[in-house]
C-alpha positions in Angstrom: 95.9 92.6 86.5 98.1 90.6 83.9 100.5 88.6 85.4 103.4 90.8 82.9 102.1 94.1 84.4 102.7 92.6 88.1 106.0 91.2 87.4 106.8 94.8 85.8 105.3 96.1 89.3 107.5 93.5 91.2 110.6 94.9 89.5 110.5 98.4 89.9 109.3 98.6 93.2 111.7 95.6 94.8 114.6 95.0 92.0 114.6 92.2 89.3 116.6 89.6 92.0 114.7 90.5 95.4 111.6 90.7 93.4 112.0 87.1 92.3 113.2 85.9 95.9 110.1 87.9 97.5 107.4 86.3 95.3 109.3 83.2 95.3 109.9 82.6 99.2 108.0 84.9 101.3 105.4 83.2 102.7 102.7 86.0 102.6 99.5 85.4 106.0 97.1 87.6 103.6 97.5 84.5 101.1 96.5 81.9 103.5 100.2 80.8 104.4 101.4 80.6 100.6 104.3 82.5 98.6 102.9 84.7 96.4 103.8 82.5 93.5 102.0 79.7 95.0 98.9 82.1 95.6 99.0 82.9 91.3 99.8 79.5 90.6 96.5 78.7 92.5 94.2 81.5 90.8 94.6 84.5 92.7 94.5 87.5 90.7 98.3 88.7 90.7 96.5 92.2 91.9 96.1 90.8 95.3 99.4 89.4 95.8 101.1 92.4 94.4 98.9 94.3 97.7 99.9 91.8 99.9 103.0 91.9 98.9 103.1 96.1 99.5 101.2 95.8 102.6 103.9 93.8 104.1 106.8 95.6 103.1 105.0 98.6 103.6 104.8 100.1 99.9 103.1 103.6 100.1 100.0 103.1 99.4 100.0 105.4 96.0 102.1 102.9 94.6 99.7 99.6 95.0 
């Protein structure tokens, strides 16, 4: 996943300023203790964060 396509994803589902705050702050257990920003920052494919990210804030799963 491009990084622009998950920040598009962050957006709609979570709002432009939560969004930010969320992949910012939240520290995420499915990325070993890091944010999600620290987990892209590090390599992993923005795909994985954006399903940690809706399995913790319990996204329907036909939106991940």
């Amino acid at each position: 996943m491009r990084l622009t396509e998950f920040q598009e994803l962050l957006h709609t589902e979570f709002g432009v300023s939560r969004g930010d705050v969320l992949l910012s702050d939240h520290v995420l257990p499915a990325m070993g203790g890091r944010t999600g920003a620290q987990a892209i920052e590090d390599g992993v494919d923005p795909r994985d964060v954006w399903r940690a990210l809706c399995g913790e804030f319990d996204v329907p799963r036909g939106r991940w």
